[in-house]
C-alpha positions as CSV (number, residue, x, y, z in Angstrom):
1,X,17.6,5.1,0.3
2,X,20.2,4.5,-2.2
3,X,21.9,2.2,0.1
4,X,18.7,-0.4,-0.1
5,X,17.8,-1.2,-3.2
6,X,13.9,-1.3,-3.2
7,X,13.5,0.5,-0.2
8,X,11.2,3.2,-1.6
9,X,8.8,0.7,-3.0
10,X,7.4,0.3,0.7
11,X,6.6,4.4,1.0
12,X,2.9,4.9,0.9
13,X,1.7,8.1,0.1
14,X,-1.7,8.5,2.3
15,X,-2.9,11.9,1.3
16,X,-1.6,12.7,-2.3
17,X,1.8,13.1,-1.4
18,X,2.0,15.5,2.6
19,X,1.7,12.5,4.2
20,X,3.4,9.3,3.8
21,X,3.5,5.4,6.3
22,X,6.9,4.0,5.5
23,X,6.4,-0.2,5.8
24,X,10.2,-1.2,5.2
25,X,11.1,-2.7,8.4
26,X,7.5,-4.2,7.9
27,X,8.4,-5.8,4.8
28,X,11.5,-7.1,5.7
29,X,9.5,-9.0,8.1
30,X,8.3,-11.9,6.8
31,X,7.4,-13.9,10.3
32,X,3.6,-12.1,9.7
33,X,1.4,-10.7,7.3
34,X,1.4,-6.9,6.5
35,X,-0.5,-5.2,3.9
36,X,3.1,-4.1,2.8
37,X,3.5,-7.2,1.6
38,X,0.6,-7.2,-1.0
39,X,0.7,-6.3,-4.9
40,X,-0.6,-4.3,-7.3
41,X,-3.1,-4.6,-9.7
42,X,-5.0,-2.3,-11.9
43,X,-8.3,-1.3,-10.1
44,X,-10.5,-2.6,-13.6
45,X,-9.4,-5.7,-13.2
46,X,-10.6,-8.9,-10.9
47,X,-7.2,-9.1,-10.0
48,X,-7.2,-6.0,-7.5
49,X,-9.1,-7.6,-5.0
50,X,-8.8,-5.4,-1.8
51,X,-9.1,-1.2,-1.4
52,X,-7.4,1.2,0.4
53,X,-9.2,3.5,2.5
54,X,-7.9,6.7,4.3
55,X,-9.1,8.2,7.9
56,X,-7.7,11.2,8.9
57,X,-7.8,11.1,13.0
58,X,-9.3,14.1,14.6
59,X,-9.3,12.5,18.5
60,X,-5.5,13.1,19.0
61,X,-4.1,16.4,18.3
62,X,-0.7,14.9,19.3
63,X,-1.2,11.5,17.4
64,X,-0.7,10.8,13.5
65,X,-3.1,12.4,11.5
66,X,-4.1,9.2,9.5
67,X,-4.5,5.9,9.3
68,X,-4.8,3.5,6.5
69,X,-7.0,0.7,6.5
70,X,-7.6,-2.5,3.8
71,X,-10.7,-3.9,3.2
72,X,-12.0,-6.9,0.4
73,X,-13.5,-5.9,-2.2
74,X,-14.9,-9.3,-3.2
75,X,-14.8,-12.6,-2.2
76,X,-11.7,-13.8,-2.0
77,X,-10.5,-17.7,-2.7
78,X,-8.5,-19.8,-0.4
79,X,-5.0,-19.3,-1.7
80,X,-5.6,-16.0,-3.8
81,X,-3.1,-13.5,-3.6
82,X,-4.1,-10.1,-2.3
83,X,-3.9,-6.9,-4.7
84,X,-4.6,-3.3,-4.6
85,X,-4.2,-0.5,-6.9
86,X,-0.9,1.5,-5.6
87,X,-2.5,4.8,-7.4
88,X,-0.8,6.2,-10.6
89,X,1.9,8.3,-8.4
90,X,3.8,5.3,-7.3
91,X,4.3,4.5,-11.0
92,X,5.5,8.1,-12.1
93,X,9.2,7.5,-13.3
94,X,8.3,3.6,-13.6
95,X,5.9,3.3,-16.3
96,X,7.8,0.4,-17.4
97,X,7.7,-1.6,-14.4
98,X,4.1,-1.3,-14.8
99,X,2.9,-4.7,-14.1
């Protein structure tokens, strides 16, 4: 990753850190909308207006084990940008990026 700049703010860890959904070519994909493409904002505040919810699969033995789904939290206005808390492991080692 040291050739792209960035690239490991794109790595989502699904489980805690076994698992993990890598959205780079996602992000650099700008013709559609991908959840990759939303920021962070503290859970506490109104800001963070979406959630992250984890299902682990069970159906397909030879499938992925998870999936991640994104869901509103509130109503959300016309034009309002879409947040989530990214968990406090993405910001080990960047506490001051912390936005």
């Amino acid at each position: 990753f040291s050739s792209c700049p960035g690239a490991m703010d794109y790595v989502m860890s699904l489980d805690g850190g076994m698992t993990f959904l890598d959205g780079y070519d996602r992000a650099m994909d700008r013709s559609s909308f991908s959840p990759v493409h939303m920021n962070h904002a503290d859970k506490s505040t109104r800001e963070c207006n979406c959630v992250r919810i984890l299902h682990e699969l069970k159906e397909d033995p030879e499938g992925p084990p998870f999936s991640v789904a994104f869901f509103a939290n509130r109503d959300i206005d016309a034009n309002e940008e879409l947040c989530f808390d990214y968990g406090n492991n993405f910001w080990k080692g960047r506490e001051d990026q912390k936005v």
